[in-house]
C-alpha positions in Angstrom: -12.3 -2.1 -8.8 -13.2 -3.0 -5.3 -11.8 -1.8 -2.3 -12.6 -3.3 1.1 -12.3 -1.3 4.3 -13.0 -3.0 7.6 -16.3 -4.4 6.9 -17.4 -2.4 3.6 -16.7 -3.2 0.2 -16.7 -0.3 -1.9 -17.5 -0.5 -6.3 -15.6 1.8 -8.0 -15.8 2.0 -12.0 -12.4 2.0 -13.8 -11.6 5.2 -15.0 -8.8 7.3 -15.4 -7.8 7.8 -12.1 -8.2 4.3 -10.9 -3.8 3.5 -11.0 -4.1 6.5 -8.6 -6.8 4.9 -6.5 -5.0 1.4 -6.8 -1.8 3.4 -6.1 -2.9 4.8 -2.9 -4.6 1.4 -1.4 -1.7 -0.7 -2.0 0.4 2.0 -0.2 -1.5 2.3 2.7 -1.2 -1.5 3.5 0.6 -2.3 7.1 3.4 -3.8 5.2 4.2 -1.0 2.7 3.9 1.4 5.6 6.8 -0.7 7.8 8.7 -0.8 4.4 8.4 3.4 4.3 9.3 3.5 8.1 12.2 1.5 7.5 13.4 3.3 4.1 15.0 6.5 6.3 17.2 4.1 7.7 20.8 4.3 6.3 21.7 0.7 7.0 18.7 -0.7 5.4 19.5 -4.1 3.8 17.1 -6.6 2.1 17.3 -8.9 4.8 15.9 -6.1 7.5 13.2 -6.3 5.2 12.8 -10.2 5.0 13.1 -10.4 9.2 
């Protein structure tokens, strides 16, 4: 798997805990942490998501 961050690529070899290393990049995206910000709101619809 590789992984870039800013400038860096970074090799890792697949091994057991690569779904939590996949996991954990994928969440720390900009738009899956708007998506987290927005998921304490009680009037969250699909659309707030979309605009």
């Amino acid at each position: 798997m590789i992984v870039k961050q800013k400038d860096i690529l970074k090799l890792y070899t697949v091994s057991d805990d690569y779904e939590y290393l996949l996991a954990k990049n994928v969440l720390s995206t900009e738009t899956m942490q708007i998506i987290s910000s927005m998921a304490d709101q009680d009037d969250l619809s699909s659309m707030s998501v979309i605009a």
